[in-house]
mmJSON file of the N, C-alpha and C atoms, coordinates in Angstrom:
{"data_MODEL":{"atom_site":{
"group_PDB":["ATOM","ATOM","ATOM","ATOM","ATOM","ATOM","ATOM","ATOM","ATOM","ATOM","ATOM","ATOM","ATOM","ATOM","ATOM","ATOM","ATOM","ATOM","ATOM","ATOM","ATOM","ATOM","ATOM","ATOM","ATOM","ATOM","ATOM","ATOM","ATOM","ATOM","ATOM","ATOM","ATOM","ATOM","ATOM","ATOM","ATOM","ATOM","ATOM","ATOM","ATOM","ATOM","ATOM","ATOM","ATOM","ATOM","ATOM","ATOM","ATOM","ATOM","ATOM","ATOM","ATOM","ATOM","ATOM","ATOM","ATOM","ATOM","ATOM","ATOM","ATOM","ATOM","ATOM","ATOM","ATOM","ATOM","ATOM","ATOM","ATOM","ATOM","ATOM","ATOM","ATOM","ATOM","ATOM","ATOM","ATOM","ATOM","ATOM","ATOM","ATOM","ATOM","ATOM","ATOM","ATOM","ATOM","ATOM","ATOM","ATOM","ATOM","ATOM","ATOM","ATOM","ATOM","ATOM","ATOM","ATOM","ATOM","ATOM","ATOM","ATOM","ATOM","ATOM","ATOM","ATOM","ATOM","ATOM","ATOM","ATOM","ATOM","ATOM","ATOM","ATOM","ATOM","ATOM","ATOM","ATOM","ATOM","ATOM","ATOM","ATOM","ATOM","ATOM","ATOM","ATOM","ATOM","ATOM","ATOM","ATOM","ATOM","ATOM","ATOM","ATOM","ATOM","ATOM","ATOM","ATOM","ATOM","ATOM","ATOM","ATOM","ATOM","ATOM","ATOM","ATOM","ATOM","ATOM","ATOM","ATOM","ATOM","ATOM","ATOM","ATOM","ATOM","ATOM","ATOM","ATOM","ATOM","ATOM","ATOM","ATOM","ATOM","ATOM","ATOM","ATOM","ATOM","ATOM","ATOM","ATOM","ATOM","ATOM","ATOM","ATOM","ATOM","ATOM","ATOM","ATOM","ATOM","ATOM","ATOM","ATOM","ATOM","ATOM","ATOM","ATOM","ATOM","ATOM","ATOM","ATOM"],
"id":[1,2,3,4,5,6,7,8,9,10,11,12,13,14,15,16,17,18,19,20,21,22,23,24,25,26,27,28,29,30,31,32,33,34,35,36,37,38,39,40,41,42,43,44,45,46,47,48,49,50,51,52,53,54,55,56,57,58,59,60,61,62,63,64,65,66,67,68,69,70,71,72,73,74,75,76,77,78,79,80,81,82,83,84,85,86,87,88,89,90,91,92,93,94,95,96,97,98,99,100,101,102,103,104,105,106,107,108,109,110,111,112,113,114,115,116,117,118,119,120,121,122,123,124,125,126,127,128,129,130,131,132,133,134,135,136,137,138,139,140,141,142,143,144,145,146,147,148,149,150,151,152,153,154,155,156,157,158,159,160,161,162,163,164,165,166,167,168,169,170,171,172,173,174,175,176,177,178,179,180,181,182,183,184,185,186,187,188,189],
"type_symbol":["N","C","C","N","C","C","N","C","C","N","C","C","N","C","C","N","C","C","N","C","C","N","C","C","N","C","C","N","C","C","N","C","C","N","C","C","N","C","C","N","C","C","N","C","C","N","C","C","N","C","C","N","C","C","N","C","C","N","C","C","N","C","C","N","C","C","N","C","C","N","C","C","N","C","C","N","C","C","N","C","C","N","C","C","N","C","C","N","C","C","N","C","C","N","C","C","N","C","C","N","C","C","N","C","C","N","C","C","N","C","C","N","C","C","N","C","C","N","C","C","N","C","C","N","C","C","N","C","C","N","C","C","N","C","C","N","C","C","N","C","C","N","C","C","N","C","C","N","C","C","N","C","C","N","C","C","N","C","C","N","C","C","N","C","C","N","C","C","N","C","C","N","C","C","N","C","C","N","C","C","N","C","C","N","C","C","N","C","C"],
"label_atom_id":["N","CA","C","N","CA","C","N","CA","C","N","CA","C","N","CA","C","N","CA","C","N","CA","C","N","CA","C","N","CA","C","N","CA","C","N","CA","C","N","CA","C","N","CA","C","N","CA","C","N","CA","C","N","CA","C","N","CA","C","N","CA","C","N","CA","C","N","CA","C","N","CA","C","N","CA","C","N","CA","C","N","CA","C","N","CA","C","N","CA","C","N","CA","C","N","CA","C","N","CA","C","N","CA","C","N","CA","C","N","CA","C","N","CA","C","N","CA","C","N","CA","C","N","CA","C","N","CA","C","N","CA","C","N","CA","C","N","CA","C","N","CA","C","N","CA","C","N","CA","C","N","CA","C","N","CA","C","N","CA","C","N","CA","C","N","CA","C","N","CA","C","N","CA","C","N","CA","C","N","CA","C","N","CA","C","N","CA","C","N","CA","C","N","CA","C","N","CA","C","N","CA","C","N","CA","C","N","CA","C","N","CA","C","N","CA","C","N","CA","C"],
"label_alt_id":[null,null,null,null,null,null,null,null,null,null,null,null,null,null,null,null,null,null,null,null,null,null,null,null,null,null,null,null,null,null,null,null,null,null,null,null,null,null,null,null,null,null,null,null,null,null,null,null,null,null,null,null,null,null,null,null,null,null,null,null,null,null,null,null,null,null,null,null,null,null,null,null,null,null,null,null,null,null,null,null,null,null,null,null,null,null,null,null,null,null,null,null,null,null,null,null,null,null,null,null,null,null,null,null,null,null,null,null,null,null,null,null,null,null,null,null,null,null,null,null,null,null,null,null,null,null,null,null,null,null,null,null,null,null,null,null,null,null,null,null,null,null,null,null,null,null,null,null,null,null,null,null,null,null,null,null,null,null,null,null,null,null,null,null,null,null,null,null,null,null,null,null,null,null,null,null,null,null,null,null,null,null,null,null,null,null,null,null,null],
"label_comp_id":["UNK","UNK","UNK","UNK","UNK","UNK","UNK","UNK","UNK","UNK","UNK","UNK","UNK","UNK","UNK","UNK","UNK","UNK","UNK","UNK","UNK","UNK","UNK","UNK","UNK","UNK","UNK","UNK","UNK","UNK","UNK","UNK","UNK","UNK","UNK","UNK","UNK","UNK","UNK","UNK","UNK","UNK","UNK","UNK","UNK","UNK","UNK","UNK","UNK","UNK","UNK","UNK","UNK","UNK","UNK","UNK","UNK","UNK","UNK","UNK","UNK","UNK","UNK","UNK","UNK","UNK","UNK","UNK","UNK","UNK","UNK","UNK","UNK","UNK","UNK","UNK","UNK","UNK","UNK","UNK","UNK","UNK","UNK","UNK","UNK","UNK","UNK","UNK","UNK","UNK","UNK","UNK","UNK","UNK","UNK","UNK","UNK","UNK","UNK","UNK","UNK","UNK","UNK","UNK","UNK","UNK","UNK","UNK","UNK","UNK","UNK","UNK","UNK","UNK","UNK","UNK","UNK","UNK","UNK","UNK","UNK","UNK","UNK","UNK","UNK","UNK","UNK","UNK","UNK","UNK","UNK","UNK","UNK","UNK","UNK","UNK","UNK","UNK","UNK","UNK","UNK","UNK","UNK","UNK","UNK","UNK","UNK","UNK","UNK","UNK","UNK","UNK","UNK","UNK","UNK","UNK","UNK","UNK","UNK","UNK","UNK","UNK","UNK","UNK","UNK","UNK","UNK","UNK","UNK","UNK","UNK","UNK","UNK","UNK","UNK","UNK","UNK","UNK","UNK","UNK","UNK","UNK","UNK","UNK","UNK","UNK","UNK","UNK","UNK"],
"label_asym_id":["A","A","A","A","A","A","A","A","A","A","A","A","A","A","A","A","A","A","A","A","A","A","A","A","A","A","A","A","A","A","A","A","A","A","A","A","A","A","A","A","A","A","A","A","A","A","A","A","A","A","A","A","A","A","A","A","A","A","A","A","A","A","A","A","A","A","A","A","A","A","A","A","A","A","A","A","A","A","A","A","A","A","A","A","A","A","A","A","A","A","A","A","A","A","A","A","A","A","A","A","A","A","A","A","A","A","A","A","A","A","A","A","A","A","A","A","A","A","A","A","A","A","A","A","A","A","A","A","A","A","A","A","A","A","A","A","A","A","A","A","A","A","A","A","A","A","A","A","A","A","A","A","A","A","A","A","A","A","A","A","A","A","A","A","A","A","A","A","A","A","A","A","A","A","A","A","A","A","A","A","A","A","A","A","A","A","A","A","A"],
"label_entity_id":["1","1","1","1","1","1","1","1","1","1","1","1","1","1","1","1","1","1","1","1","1","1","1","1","1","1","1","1","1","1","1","1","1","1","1","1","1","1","1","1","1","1","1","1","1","1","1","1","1","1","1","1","1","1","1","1","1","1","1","1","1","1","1","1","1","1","1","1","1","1","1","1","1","1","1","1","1","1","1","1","1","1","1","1","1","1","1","1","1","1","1","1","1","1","1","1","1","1","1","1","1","1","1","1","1","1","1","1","1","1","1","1","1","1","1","1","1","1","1","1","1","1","1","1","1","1","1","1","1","1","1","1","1","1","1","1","1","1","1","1","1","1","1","1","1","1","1","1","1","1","1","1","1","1","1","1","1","1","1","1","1","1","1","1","1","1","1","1","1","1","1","1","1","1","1","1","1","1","1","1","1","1","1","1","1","1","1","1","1"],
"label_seq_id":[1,1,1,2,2,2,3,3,3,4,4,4,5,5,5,6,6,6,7,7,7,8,8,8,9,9,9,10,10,10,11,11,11,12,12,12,13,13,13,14,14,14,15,15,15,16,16,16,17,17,17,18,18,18,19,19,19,20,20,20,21,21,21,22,22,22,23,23,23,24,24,24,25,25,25,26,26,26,27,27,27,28,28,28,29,29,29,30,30,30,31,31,31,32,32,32,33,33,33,34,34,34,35,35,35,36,36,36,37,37,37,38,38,38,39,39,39,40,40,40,41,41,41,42,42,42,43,43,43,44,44,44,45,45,45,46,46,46,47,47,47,48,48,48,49,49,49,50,50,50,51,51,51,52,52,52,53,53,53,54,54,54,55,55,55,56,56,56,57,57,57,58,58,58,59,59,59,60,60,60,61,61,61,62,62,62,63,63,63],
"pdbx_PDB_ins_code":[null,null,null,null,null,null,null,null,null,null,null,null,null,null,null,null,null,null,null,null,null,null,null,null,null,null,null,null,null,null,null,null,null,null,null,null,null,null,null,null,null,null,null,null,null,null,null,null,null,null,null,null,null,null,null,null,null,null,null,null,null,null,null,null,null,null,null,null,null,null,null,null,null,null,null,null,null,null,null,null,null,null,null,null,null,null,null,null,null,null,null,null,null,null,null,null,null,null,null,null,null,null,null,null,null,null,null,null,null,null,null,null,null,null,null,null,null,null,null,null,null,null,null,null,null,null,null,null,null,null,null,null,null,null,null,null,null,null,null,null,null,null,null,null,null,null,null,null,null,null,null,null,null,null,null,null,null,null,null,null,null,null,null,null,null,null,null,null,null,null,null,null,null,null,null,null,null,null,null,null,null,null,null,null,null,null,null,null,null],
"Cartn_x":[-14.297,-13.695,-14.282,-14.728,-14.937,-13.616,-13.473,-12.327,-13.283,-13.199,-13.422,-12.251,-12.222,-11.592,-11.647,-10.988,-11.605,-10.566,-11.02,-10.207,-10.856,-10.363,-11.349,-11.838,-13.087,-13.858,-12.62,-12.688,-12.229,-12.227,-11.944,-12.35,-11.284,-11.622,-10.495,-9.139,-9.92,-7.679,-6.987,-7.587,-6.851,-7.603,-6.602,-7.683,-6.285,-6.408,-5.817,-5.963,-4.784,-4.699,-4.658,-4.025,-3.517,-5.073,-5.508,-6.906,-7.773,-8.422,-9.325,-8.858,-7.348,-6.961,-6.996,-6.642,-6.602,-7.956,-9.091,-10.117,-11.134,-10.24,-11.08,-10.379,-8.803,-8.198,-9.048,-8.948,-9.513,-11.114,-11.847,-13.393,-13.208,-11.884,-11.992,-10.864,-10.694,-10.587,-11.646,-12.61,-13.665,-13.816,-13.136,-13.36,-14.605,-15.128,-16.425,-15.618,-15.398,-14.795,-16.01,-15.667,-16.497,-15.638,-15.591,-15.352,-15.918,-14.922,-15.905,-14.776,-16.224,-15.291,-15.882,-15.289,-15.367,-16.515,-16.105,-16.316,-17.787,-18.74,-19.743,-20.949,-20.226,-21.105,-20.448,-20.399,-20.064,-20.053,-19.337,-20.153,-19.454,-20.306,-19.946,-19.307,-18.197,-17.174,-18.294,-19.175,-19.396,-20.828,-21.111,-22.195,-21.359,-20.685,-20.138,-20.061,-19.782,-19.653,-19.276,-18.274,-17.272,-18.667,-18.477,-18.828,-18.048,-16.836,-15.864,-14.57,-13.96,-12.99,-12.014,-11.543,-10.412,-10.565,-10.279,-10.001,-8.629,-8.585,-7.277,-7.601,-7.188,-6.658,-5.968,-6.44,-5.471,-5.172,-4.261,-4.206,-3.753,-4.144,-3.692,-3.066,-2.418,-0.814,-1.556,-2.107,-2.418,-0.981,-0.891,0.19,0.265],
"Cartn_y":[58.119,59.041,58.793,60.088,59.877,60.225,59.293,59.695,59.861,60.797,61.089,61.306,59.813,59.612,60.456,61.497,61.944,61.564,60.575,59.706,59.494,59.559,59.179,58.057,57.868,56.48,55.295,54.169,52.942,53.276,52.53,52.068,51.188,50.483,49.652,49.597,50.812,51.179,52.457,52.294,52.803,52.144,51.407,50.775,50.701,51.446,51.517,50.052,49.49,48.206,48.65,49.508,49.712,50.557,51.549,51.778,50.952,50.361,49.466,48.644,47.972,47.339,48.737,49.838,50.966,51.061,50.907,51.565,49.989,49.32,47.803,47.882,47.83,48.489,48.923,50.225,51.568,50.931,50.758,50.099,49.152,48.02,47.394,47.855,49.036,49.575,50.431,50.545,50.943,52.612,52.992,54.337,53.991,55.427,55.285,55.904,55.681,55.867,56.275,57.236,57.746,57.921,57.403,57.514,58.058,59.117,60.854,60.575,60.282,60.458,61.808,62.252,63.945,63.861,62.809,62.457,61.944,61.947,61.52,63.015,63.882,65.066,66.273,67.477,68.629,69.069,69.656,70.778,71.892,72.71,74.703,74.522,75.121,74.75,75.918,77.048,77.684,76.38,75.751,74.743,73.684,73.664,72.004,72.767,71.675,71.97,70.48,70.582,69.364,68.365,67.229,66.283,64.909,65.438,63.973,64.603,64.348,64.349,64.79,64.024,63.983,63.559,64.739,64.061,64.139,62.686,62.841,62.592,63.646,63.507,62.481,61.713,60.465,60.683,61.043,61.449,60.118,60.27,58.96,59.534,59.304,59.277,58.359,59.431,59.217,58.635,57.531,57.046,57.648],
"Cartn_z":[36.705,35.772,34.391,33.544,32.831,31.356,30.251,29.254,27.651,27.195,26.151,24.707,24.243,23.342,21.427,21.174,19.872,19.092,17.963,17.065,15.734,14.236,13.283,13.555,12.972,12.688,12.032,12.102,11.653,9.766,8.994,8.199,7.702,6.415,5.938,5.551,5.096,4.889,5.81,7.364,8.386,9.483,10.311,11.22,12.684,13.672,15.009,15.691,15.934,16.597,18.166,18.781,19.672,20.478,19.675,20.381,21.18,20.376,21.151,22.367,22.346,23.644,24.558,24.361,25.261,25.816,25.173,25.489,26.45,26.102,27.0,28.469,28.163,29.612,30.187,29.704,30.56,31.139,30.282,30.839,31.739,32.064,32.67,33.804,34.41,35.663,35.758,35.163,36.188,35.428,34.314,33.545,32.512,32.304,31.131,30.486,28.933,28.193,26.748,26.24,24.883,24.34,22.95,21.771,20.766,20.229,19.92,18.438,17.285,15.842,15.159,15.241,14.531,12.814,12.445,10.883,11.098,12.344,12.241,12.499,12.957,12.752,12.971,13.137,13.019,14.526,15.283,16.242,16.398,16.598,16.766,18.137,18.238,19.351,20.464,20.133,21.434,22.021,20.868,21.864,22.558,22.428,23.207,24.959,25.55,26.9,27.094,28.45,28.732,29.437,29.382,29.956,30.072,29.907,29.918,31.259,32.462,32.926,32.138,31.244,30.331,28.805,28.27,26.67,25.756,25.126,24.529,23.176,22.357,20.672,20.117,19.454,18.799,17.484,16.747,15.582,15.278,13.7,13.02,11.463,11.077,10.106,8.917,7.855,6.434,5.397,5.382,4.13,2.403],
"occupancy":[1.0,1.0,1.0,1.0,1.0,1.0,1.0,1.0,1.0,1.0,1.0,1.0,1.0,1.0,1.0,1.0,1.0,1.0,1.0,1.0,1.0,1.0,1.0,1.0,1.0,1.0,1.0,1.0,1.0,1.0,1.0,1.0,1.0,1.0,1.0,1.0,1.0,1.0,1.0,1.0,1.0,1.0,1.0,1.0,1.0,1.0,1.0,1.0,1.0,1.0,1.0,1.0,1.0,1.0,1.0,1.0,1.0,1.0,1.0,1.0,1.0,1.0,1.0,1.0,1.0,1.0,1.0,1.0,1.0,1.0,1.0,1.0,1.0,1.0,1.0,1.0,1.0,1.0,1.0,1.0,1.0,1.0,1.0,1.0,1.0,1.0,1.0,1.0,1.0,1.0,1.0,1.0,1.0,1.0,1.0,1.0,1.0,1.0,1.0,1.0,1.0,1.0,1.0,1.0,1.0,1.0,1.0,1.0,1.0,1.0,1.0,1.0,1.0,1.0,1.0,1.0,1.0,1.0,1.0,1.0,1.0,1.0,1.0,1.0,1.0,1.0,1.0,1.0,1.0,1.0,1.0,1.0,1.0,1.0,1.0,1.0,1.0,1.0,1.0,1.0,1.0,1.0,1.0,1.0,1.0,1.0,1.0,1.0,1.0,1.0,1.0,1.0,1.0,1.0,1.0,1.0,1.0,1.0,1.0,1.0,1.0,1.0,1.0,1.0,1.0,1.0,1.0,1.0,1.0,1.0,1.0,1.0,1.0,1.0,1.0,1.0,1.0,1.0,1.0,1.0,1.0,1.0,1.0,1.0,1.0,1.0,1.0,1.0,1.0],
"B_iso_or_equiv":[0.0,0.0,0.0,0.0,0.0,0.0,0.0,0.0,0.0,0.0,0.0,0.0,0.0,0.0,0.0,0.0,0.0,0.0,0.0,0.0,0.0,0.0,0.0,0.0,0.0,0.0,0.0,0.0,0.0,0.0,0.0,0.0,0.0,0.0,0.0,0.0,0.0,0.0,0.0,0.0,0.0,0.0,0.0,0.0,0.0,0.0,0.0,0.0,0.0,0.0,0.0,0.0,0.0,0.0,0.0,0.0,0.0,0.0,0.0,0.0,0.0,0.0,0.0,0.0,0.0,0.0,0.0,0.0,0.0,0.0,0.0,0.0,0.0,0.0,0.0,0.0,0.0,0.0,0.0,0.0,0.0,0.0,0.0,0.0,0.0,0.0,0.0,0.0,0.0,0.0,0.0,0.0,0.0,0.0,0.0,0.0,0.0,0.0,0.0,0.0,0.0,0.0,0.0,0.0,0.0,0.0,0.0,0.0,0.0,0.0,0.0,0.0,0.0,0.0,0.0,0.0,0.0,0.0,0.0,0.0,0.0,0.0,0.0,0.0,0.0,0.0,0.0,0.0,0.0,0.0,0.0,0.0,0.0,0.0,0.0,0.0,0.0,0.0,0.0,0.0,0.0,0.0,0.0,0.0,0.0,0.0,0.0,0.0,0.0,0.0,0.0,0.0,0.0,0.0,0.0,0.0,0.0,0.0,0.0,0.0,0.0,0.0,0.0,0.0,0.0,0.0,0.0,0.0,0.0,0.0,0.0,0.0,0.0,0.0,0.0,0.0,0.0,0.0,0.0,0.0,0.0,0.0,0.0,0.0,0.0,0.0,0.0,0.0,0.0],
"pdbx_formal_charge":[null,null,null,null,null,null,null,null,null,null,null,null,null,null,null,null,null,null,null,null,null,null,null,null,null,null,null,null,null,null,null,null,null,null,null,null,null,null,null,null,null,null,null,null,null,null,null,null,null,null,null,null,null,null,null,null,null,null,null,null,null,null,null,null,null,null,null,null,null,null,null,null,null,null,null,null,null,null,null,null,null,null,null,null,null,null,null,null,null,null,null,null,null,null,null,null,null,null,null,null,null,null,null,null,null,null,null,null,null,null,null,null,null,null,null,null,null,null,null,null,null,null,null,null,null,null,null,null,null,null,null,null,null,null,null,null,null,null,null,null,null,null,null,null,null,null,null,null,null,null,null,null,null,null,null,null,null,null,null,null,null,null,null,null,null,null,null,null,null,null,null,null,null,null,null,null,null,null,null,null,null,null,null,null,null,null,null,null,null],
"auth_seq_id":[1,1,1,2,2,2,3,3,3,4,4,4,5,5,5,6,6,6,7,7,7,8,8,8,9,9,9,10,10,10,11,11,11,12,12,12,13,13,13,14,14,14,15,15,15,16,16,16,17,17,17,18,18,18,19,19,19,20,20,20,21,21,21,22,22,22,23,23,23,24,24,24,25,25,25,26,26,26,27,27,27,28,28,28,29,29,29,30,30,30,31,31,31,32,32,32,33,33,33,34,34,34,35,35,35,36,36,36,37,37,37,38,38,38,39,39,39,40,40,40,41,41,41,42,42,42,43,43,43,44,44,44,45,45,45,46,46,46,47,47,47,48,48,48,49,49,49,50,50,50,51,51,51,52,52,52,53,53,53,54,54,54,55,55,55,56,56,56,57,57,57,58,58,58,59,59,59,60,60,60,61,61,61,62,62,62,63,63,63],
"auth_comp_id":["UNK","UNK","UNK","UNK","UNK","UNK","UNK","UNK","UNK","UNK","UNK","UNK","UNK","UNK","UNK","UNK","UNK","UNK","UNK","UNK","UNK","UNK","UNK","UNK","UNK","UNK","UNK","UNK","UNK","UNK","UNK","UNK","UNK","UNK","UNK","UNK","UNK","UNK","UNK","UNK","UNK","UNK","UNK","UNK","UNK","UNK","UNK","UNK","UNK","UNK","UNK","UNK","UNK","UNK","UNK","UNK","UNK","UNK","UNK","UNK","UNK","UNK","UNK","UNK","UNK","UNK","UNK","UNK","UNK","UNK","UNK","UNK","UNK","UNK","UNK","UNK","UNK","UNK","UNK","UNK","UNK","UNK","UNK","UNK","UNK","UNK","UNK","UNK","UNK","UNK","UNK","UNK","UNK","UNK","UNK","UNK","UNK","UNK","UNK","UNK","UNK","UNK","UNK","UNK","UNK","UNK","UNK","UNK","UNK","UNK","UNK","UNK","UNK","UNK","UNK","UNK","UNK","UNK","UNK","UNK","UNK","UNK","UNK","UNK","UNK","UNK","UNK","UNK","UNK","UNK","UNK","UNK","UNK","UNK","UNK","UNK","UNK","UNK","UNK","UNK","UNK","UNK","UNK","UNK","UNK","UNK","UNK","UNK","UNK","UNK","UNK","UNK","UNK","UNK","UNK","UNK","UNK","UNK","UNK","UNK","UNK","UNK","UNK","UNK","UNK","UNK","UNK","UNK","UNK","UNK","UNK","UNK","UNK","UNK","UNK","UNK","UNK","UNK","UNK","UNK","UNK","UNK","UNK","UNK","UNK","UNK","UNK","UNK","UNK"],
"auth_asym_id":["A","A","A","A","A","A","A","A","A","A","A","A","A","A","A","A","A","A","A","A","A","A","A","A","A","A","A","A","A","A","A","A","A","A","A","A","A","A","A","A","A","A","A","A","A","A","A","A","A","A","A","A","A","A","A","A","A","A","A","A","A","A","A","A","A","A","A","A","A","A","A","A","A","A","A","A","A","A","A","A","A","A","A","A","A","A","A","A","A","A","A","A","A","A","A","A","A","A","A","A","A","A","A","A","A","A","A","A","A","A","A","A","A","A","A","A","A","A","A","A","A","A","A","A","A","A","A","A","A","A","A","A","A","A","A","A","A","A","A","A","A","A","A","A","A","A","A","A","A","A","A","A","A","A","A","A","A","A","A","A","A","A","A","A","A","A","A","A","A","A","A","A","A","A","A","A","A","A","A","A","A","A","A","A","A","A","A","A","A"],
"auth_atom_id":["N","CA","C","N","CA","C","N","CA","C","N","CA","C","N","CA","C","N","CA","C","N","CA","C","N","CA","C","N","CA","C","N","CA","C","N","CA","C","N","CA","C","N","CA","C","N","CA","C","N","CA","C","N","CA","C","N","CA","C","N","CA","C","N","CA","C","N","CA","C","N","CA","C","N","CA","C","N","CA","C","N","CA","C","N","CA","C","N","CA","C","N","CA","C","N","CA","C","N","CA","C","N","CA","C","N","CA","C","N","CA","C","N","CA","C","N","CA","C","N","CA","C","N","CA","C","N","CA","C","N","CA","C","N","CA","C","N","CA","C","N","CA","C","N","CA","C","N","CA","C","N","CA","C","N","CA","C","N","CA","C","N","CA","C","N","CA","C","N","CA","C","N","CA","C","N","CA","C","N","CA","C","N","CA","C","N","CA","C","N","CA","C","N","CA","C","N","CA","C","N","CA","C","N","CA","C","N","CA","C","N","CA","C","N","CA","C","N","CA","C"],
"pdbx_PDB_model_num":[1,1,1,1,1,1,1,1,1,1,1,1,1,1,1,1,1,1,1,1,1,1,1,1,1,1,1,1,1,1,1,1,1,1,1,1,1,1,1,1,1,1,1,1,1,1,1,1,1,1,1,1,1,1,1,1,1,1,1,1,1,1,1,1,1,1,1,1,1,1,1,1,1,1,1,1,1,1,1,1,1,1,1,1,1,1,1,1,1,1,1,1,1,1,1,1,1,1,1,1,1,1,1,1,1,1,1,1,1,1,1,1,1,1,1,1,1,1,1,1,1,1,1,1,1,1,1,1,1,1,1,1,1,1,1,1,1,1,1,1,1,1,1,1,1,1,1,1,1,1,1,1,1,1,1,1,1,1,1,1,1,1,1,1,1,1,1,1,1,1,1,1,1,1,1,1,1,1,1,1,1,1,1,1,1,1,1,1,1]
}}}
């Protein structure tokens, strides 16, 4: 199975604790897992085309 994770990039003053144990899990039953940060390039929604099983949205909560 493939999981396609779309989540902002890391940085210092927002950083997901709970992600990364999710995403080592998952690699370690045997899922390929991509991690898709929006903030690293653009795409025109009619070019994309699926190549992940499953993707989940992780929003993250600006203080």
């Amino acid at each position: 199975m493939k999981i396609g994770i779309i989540m902002p990039c890391h940085t210092a003053d927002r950083k997901s604790l709970i992600m990364p144990e999710v995403v080592r899990l998952l690699k370690e039953y045997g899922v390929q897992v991509e991690v898709i940060c929006p903030e690293d390039h653009l795409n025109h929604l009619c070019h994309l085309r699926p190549v992940n099983d499953l993707y989940v949205l992780y929003p993250i909560q600006y203080n």
